[in-house]
N, C-alpha and C positions, 0 to 999 in steps of 0.2 A: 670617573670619577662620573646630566644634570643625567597642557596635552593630559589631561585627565584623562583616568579610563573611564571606557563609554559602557553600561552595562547594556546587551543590545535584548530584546524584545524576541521571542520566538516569533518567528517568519510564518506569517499566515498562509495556510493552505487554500488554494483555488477550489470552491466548490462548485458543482457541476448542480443547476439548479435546469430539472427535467419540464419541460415544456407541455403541456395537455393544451385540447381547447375544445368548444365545444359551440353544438349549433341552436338554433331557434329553436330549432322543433326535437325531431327524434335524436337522440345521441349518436353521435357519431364515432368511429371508430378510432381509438386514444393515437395522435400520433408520436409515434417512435423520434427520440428527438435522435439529430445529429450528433451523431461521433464527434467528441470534445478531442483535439487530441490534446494530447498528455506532454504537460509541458516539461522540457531536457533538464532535469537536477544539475545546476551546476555542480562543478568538482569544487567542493573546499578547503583550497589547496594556493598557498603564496610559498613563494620564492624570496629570501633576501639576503643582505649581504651581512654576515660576521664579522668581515674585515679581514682579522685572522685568527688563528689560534690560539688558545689560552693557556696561562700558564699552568690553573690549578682549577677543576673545578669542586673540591673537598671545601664546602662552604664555610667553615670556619677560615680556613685558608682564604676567601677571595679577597680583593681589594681591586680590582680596575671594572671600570665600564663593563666590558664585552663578558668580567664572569658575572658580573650580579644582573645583567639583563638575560643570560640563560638561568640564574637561578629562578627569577622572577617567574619565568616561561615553566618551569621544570616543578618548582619547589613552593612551596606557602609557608609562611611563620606563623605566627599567633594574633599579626595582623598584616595587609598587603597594603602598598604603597599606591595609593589612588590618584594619583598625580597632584600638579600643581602645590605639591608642599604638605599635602592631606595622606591620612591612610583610614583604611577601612577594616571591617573586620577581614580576619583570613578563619585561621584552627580556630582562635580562639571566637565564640557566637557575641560575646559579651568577655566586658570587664572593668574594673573601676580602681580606684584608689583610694588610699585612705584620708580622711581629711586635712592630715599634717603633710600628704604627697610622696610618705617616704617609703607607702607600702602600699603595689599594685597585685591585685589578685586577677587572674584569667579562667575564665571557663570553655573548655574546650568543648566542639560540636563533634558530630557524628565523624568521624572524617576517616578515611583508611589509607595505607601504605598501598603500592601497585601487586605488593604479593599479599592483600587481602587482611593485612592483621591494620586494624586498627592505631593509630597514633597518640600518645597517651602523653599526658603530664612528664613522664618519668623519660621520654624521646628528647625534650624541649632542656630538661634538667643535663642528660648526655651528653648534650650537643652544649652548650654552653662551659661544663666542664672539661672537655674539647679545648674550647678556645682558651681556657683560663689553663691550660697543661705548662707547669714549668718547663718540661721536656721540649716541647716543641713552641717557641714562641712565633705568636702570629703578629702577623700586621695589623690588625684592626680589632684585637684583645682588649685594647684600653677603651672601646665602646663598653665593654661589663664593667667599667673600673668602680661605676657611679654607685655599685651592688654593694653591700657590706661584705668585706673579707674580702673581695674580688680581687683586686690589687695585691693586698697583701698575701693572697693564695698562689698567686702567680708569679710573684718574685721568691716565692721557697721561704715566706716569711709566717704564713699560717697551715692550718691544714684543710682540707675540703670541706668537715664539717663545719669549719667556721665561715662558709660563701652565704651569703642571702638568699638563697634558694632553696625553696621549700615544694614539697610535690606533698599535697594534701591528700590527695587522691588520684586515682585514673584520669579525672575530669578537671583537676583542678591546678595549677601552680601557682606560687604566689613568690613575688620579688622582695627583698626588701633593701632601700636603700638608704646610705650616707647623708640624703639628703636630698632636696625635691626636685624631681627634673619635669617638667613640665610635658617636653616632648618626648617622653622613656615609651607613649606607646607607638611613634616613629623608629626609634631604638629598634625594638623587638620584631621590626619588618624587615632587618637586617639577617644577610646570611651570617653573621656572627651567632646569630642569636636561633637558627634553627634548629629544628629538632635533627636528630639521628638516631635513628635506629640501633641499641649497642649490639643486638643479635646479628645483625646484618654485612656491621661493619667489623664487628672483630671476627668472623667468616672471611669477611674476603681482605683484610688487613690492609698493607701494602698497597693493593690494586683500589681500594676504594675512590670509586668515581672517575678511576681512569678510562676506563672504556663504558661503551654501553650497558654490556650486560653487569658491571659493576657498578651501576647508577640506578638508587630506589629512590624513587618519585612520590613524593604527597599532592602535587602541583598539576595543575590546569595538563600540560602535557608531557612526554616521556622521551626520551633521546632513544629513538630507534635504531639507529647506526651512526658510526662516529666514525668516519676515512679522518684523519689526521691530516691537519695543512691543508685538507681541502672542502671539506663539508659534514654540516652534520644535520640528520634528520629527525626532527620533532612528530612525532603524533599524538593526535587525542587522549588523555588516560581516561579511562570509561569509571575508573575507581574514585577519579578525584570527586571530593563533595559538592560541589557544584559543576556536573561536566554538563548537568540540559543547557548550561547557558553560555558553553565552548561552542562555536558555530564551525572552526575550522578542524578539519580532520588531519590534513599533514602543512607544516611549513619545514622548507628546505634553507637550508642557510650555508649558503656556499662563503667560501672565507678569500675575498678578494682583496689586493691591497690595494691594489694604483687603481687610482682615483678615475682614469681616465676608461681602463678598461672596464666599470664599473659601471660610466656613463655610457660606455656601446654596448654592452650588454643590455640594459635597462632600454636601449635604444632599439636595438632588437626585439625588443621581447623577451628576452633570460631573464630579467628582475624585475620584481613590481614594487620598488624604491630604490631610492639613493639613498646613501646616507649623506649628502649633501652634494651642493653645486654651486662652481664657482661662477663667475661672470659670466664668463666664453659659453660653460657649458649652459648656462641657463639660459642665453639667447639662442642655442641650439636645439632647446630641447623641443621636438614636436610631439612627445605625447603624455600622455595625465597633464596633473595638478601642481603646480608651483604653490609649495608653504614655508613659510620663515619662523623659524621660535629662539628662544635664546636657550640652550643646551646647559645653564648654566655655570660655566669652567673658564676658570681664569688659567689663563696658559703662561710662561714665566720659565727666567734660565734656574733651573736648581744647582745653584755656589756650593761644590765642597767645601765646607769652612772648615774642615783637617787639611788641604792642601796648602803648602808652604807658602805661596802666592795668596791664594785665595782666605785663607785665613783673615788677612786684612779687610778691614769691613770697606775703608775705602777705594781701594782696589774692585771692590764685589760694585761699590756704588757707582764707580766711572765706567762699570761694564754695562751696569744699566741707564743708564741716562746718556751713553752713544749713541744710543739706539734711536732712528727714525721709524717710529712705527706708522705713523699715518702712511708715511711711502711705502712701507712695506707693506701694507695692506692692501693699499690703493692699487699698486705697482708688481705685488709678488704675488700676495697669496689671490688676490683678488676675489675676496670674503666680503660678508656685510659686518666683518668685526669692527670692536669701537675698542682704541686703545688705550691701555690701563696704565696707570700713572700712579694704583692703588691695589690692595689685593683681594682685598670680600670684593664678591662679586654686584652690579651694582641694580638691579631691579628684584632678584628673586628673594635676597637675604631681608627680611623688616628690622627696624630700628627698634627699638622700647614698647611703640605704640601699637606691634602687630601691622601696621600699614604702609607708615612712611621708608622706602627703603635707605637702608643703613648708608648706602655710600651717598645719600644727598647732604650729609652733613662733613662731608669733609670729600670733596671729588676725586682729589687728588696729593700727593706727596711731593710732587717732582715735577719737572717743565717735560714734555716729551723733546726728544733730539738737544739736548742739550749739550749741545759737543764741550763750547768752553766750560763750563761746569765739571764735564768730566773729564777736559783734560786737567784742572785744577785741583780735582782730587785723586788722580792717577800719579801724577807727582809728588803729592803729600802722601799717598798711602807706600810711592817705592821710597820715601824719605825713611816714614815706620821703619821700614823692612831693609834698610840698609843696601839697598839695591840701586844698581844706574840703568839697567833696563828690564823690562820684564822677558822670562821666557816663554817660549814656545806653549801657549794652550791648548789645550782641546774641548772639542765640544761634540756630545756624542746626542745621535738623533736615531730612531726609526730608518728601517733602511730601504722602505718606498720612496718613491721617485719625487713626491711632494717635499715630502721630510726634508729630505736632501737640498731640493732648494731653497728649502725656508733656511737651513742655515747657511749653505753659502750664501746669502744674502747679511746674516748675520754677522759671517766672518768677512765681507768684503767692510761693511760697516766700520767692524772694531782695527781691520787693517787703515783704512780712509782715514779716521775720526781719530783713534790714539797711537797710528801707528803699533798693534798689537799683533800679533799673529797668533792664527787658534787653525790647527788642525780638525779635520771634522773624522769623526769614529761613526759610521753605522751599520745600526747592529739592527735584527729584529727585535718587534716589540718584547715581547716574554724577556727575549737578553738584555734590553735597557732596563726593564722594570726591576728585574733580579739584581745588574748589576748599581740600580738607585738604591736597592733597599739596602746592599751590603757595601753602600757608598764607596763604591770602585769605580768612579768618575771622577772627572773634573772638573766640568761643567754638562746639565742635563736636559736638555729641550724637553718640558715637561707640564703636565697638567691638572688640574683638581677640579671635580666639579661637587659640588655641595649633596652632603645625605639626608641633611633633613635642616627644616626651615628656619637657624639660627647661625649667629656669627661663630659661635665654637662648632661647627661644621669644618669651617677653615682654619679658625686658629690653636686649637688645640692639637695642631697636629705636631706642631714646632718645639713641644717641651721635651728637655733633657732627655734621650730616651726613649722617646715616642717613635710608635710601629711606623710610621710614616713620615718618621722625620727623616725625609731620604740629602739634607744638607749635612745633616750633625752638629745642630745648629744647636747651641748652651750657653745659654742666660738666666742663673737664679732668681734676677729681678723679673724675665720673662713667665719663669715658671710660677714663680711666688700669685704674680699678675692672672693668672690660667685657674692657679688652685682657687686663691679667692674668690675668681669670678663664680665657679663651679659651684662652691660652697655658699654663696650671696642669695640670699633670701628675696632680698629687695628688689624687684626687676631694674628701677630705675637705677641702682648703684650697682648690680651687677653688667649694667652694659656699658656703665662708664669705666667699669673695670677691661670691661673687652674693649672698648675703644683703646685705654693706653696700651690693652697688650698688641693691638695691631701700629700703633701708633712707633711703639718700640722695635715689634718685628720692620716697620719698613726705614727704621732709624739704620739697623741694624744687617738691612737686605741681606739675609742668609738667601733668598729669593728674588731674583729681579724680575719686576713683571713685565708681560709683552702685551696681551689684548684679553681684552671678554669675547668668548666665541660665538657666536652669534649664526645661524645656519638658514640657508636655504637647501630644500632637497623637494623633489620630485616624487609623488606615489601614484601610481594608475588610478583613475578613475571608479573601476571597480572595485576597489580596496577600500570597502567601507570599514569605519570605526578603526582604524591606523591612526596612531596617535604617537607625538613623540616629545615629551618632557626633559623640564633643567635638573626635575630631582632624578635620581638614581632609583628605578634603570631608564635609559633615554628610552629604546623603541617600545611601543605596547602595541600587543597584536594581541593581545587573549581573547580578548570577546569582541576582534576583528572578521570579519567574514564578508564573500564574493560575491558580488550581485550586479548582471549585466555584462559578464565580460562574454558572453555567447551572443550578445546580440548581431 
């Protein structure tokens, strides 16, 4: 699901300035300066970690972290996401909106595909009807919803001509939508919203973007080789439109999962980053740079609310408010996270004012560890449910070594505190993600980190319905609360609309929340301009490059 990019400066060449000199009297003869030698080009080349494999990289398809920060690396939309909550231009050089806000035009730059054809209006228009495909529905479809016709194209209720997308020209497309969204040109930075190639892809069908050679690149760099489960290699694309100002020539991204191998590696010399570190490891670490950012992602159990148990909302709420999270932070995970008692995250998201962040106005919903509390409504909810004890749960987590104790700490928790029992299921990532989206859990150790800098980041995801509703959480008075807000003119009356609708989501805990994540990690010293952001994609390496590590 969260360190601006730094645009870097071409690297000044050493010149060699020839020495003469001369006498009083008669001229003397010129002296020959010394041999400069010629100093060693570094190799422009990092190392880091992926984690692990992904599920999908066909960008209309993505929705986790690890695929939208290779999109980032690989691919450009119509604008790029410039950290910090900002985007910048990408294809598109310029572009504006209409006064009422409900209609954005883009004018596309120079720019070409890696087999030399140009990227056009009519790529960006493909790709988007892509995501909007009845046949195949995606998870992150309902980012176009905001488009006229969008919605209704995609539920089999209009036909394609009637989408709000219009390709004026080669150079040109234009959006139109339902109604003003303020951040539509953060939208459009989204792999939902990239172009494709229709020549390319209905060529290679099937395979599109599964391997190397079936990935076309618009983007800063190109996937050289793809070994599966274990690494894949990025190089320069010489095509992309701005490659003078890509400094690195190959980054290797090996896909490691435990955390620990990841730190001796990095300790060796294998990695020039973490992707974080905990306590232990960061009084250990002796080499680079110790930095801290907030990744922006509220982490939280995702409640079946179809399971027979879990259906009860009280039941969902005595499982969250067992919970000691400050010990478990303290004591398990041993994080700088701060725990959440609430679900918008609470520094990156703004309130009304653009400034003040949204969670200073309400911190929290709930006491943390509130054991009698919840055993108070674990009894009321097996009242509901005609039941005299609860059965047997499960809780399915990632099946690194980390993951794993994060929940058995969980489940010693919910056995101590309500006498509950939860079996623990772990699966690889890809097999949790899959098995949230087609809600075949029953309880899901899970996470969201915000796409772009407003509260329906988070809360729109929880409507009837919705590609990311991985609880199956349905509330007409939720949804009613979501559409208004969307449709609300008024800044200040549409965020009192998103305040009740989160107010109601945590009445209602389809979601119980655990902590804001909060990171420390480690990058070598010579890894200038590494950057790592709350918005999506976390790592930025594009116009990262090596300096000094030959010393």
């Amino acid at each position: 699901m969260k360190k601006s990019l730094v645009l870097v400066l071409a690297m000044l060449l050493i010149l060699s300035v020839a020495l003469s000199a001369c006498g009083p009297k008669a001229p003397e003869a010129p002296v020959t300066p010394a041999p400069v030698a010629e100093q060693p080009k570094e190799a422009q080349e990092l190392t880091i970690d992926l984690f692990q494999e992904t599920s999908t990289l066909d960008p209309q398809g993505m929705s986790s972290q690890g695929e939208i920060q290779i999109y980032n690396w690989t691919m450009e939309g119509l604008t790029r996401s410039a950290g910090g909550g900002t985007v910048k231009p990408g294809i598109a050089e310029k572009y504006e909106s209409s006064p009422d806000g409900k209609v954005w035009t883009f004018h596309l730059r120079d720019a070409k595909w890696f087999d030399g054809t140009p990227v056009v209006a009519a790529d960006f228009k493909y790709g988007a009807m892509r995501a909007l495909d009845p046949k195949t529905p995606r998870d992150y479809t309902y980012f176009l919803y905001d488009i006229v016709g969008a919605e209704e194209y995609s539920s089999g209720k209009a036909t394609a001509e009637q989408v709000g997308i219009k390709v004026i020209d080669e150079k040109t497309i234009e959006y139109t939508l339902k109604q003003p969204v303020t951040y539509f040109d953060y939208l459009v930075s989204f792999p939902t919203y990239a172009p494709v190639q229709q020549a390319f892809a209905e060529k290679v069908g099937d395979k599109f973007n599964t391997e190397a050679e079936f990935f076309l690149t618009n983007g800063p760099f190109k996937i050289d080789s793809w070994q599966h489960e274990a690494e894949m290699v990025f190089v320069k694309n010489p095509t992309y439109w701005d490659a003078a100002s890509i400094k690195l020539d190959k980054v290797t991204g090996l896909m490691i999962t435990e955390d620990a191998t990841m730190f001796n590696m990095y300790e060796a010399g294998e990695l020039d980053h973490t992707i974080s570190l905990d306590a232990d490891q960061k009084a250990a670490l002796t080499k680079g740079e110790v930095k801290k950012y907030s990744d922006g992602s509220v982490w939280f159990f995702d409640f079946n609310t179809t399971h027979p148990i879990l259906k009860n909302k009280n039941i969902r709420k005595a499982l969250t408010y067992a919970i000691d999270r400050q010990s478990f932070i303290d004591n398990v995970a041993r994080q700088p996270w701060v725990a959440a008692t609430a679900y918008v995250q609470p520094d990156l998201i703004p309130d009304v004012d653009g400034k003040t962040p949204w969670r200073n106005a309400k911190p929290g919903y709930f006491k943390d560890n509130d054991v009698e509390t919840a055993k108070t409504l674990l009894a009321q909810g097996m009242k509901e449910l005609g039941i005299t004890a609860i059965p047997k749960l499960k809780i399915m987590c990632n099946d690194q070594a980390t993951a794993q104790t994060y929940a058995q700490a969980f489940q010693e928790m919910w056995k101590k505190n309500l006498g509950v029992e939860v079996e623990i299921e772990a699966v690889p990532s890809a097999v949790r993600i899959d098995r949230q989206q087609k809600h075949d859990f029953v309880i899901s150790l899970a996470g969201w980190g915000p796409d772009y800098p407003d509260p329906m980041t988070d809360l729109d995801l929880y409507v009837t319905g919705g590609g990311n509703n991985d609880p199956a959480y349905s509330n007409p008075e939720y949804d009613a609360l979501i559409k208004a807000a969307k449709a609300e003119g008024d800044k200040v009356k549409k965020f009192a609309l998103m305040r009740q609708a989160e107010d109601l989501l945590m009445e209602d805990m389809p979601i119980g929340p655990l902590y804001w994540r909060y990171r420390n990690y480690a990058v070598r010293e010579y890894v200038k301009g590494f950057e790592r952001d709350g918005f999506s994609p976390d790592i930025q390496f594009i116009y990262a490059w090596i300096e000094g590590k030959t010393k």
